[in-house]
C-alpha positions as CSV (number, residue, x, y, z in Angstrom):
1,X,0.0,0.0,0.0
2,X,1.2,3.7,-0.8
3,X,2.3,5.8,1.7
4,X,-0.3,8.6,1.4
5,X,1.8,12.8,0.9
6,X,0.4,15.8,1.4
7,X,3.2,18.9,0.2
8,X,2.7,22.3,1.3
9,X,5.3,24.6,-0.1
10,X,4.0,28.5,-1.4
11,X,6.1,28.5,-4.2
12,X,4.4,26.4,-7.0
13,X,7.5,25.5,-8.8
14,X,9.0,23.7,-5.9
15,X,5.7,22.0,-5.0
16,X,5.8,20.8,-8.7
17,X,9.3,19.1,-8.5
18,X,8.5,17.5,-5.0
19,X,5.5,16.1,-6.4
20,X,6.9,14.7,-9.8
21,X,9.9,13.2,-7.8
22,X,8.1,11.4,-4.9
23,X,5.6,10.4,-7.5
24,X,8.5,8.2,-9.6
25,X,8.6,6.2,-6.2
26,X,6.1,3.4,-6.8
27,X,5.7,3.2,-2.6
28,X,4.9,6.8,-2.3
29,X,1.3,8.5,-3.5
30,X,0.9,12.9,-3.1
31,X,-2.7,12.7,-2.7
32,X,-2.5,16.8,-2.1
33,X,-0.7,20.1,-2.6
34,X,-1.2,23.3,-0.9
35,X,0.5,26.4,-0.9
36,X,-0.1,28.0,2.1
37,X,0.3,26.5,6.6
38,X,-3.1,27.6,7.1
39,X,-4.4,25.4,3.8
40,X,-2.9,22.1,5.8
41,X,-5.2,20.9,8.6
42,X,-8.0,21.5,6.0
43,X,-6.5,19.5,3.4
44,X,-5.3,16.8,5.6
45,X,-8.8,16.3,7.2
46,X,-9.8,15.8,3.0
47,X,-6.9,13.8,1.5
48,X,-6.1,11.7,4.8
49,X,-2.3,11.5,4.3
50,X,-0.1,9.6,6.6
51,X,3.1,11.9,6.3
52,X,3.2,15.6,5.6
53,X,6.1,17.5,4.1
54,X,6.1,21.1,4.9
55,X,7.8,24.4,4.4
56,X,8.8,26.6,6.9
57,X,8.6,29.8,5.8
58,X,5.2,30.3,3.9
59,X,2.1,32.6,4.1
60,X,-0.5,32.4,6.6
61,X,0.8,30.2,8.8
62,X,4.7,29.1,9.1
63,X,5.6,25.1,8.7
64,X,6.4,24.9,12.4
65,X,3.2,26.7,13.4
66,X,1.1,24.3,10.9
67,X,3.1,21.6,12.1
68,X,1.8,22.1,15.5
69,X,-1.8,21.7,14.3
70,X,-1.6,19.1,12.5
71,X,-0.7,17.2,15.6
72,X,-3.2,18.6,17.4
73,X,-6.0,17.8,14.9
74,X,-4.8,14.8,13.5
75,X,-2.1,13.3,15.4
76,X,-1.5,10.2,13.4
77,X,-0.6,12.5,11.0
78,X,3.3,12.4,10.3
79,X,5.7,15.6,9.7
80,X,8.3,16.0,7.7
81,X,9.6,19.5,7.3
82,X,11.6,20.1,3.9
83,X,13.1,23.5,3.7
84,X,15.6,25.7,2.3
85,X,16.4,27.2,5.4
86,X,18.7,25.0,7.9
87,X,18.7,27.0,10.5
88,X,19.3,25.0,14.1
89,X,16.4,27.5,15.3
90,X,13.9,26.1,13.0
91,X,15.3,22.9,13.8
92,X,14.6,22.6,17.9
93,X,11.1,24.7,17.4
94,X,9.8,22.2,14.7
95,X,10.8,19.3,16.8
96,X,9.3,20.8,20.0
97,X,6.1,21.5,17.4
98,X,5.9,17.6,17.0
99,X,7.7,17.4,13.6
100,X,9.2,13.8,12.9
101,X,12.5,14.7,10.6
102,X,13.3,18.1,9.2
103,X,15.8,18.2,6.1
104,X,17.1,20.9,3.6
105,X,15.3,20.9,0.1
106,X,18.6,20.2,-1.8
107,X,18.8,16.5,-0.1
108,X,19.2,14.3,-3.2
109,X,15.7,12.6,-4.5
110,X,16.6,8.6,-2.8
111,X,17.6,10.5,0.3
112,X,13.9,13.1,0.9
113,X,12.2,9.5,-0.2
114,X,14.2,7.4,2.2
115,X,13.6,10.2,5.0
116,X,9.5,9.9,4.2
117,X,9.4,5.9,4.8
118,X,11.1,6.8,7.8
119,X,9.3,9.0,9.5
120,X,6.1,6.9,8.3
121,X,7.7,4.1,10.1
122,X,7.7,5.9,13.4
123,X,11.8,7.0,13.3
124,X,12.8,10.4,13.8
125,X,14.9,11.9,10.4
126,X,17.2,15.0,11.5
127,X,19.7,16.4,8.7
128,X,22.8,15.5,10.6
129,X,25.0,18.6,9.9
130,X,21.4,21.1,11.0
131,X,21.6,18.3,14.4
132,X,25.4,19.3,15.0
133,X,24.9,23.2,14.4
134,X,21.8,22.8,16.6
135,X,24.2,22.2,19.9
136,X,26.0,24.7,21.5
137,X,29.7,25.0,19.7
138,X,32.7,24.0,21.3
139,X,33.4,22.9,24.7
140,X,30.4,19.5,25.7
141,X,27.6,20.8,27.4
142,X,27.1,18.0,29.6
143,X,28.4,17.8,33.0
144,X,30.8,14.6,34.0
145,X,27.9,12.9,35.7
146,X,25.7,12.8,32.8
147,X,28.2,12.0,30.3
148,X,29.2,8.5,32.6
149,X,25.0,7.9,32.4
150,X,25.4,8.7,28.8
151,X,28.2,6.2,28.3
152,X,26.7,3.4,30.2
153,X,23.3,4.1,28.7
154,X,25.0,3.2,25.2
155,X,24.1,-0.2,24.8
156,X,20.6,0.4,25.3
157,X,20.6,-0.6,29.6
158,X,17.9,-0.2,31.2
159,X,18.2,2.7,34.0
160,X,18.2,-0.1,37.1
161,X,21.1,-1.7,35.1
162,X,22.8,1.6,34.8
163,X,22.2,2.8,38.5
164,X,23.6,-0.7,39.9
165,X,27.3,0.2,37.1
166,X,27.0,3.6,38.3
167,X,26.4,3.0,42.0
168,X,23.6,5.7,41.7
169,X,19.7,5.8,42.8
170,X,17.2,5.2,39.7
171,X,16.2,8.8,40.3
172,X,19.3,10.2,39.8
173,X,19.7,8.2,36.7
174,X,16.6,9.5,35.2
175,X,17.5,13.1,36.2
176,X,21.0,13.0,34.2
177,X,19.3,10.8,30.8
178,X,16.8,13.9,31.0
179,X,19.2,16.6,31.5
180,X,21.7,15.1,28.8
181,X,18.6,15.1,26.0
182,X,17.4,18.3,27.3
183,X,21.2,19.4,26.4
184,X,21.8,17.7,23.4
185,X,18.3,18.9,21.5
186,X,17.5,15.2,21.5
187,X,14.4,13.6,21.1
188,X,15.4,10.5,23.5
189,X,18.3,8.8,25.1
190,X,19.2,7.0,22.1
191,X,19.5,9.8,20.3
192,X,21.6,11.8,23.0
193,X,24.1,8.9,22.9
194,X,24.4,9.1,19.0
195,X,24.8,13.0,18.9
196,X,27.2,12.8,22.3
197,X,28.9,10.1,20.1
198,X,28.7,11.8,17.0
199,X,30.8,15.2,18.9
200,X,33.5,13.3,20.3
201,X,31.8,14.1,24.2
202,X,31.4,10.5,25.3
């Protein structure tokens, strides 16, 4: 069965090439096109799509601003965001907005594909040089502590496991996983360890 696209995207041209590109994918169906954030919830509610690529900056309502009611109405409703603009500000406020992946227009055409199924599978898609501008520069934000929790929380441990390595309460465990994603801009632990990783702080 097709996975089901609705593009939004104000300048027609764009929208166009999108379409005719995602279309050559024989998994991948754009049951709608709109040119403006406020046109989305309405034309999602119509078409029923199960992810949504969207623009950031367009009129009447942003991407990140349409991406937040798109949850809200129709949560089952994936987002994708697909924009020239990879700014790491756009990058934490669309995934705070519920947005799945966010990439930059001129990823090639396998790649924004490859990025859709995954998102409609349930995984999270972040362009990985926007995820490395999108941390602080320089110097590791986490402190010692969290980094150690980071490091034993690579294999996947659960937190009694890496209280009992770490000699530490469950609590405390918790606390330092959910300071270290709250540092690193991720959206889990899993992802903290791969972005820690990924910067050389663990």
């Amino acid at each position: 069965m097709s996975i089901r696209l609705l593009l939004a995207d104000d300048q027609a041209l764009v929208r166009g090439a999108l379409s005719a590109l995602l279309n050559l994918e024989p998994d991948l169906e754009v049951v709608a096109e709109v040119g403006a954030g406020d046109e989305v919830v309405e034309a999602a509610r119509r078409t029923q799509p199960d992810v949504a690529l969207l623009d950031v900056e367009m009129p009447g309502m942003d991407g990140i601003a349409a991406a937040a009611a798109l949850r809200a109405e129709l949560p089952g409703v994936r987002v994708l965001i697909v924009t020239t603009f990879g700014r790491p500000g756009f990058l934490r406020r669309a995934l705070q907005a519920g947005a799945s992946g966010f990439v930059v227009k001129d990823t090639p055409a396998a790649a924004l594909a490859d990025a859709v199924r995954r998102v409609h599978a349930g995984l999270r898609v972040v362009d990985p040089v926007l995820a490395a501008d999108s941390l602080v520069a320089g110097e590791s934000p986490l402190t010692a502590r969290e980094t150690d929790v980071l490091r034993a929380a690579k294999d996947g441990a659960a937190v009694a496991t890496i209280a009992q390595r770490l000699f530490l309460s469950e609590g405390t465990v918790r606390n330092h996983l959910s300071a270290a994603i709250g540092k690193t801009g991720a959206a889990n632990r899993a992802e903290a360890v791969l972005i820690a990783t990924d910067n050389g702080w663990l």
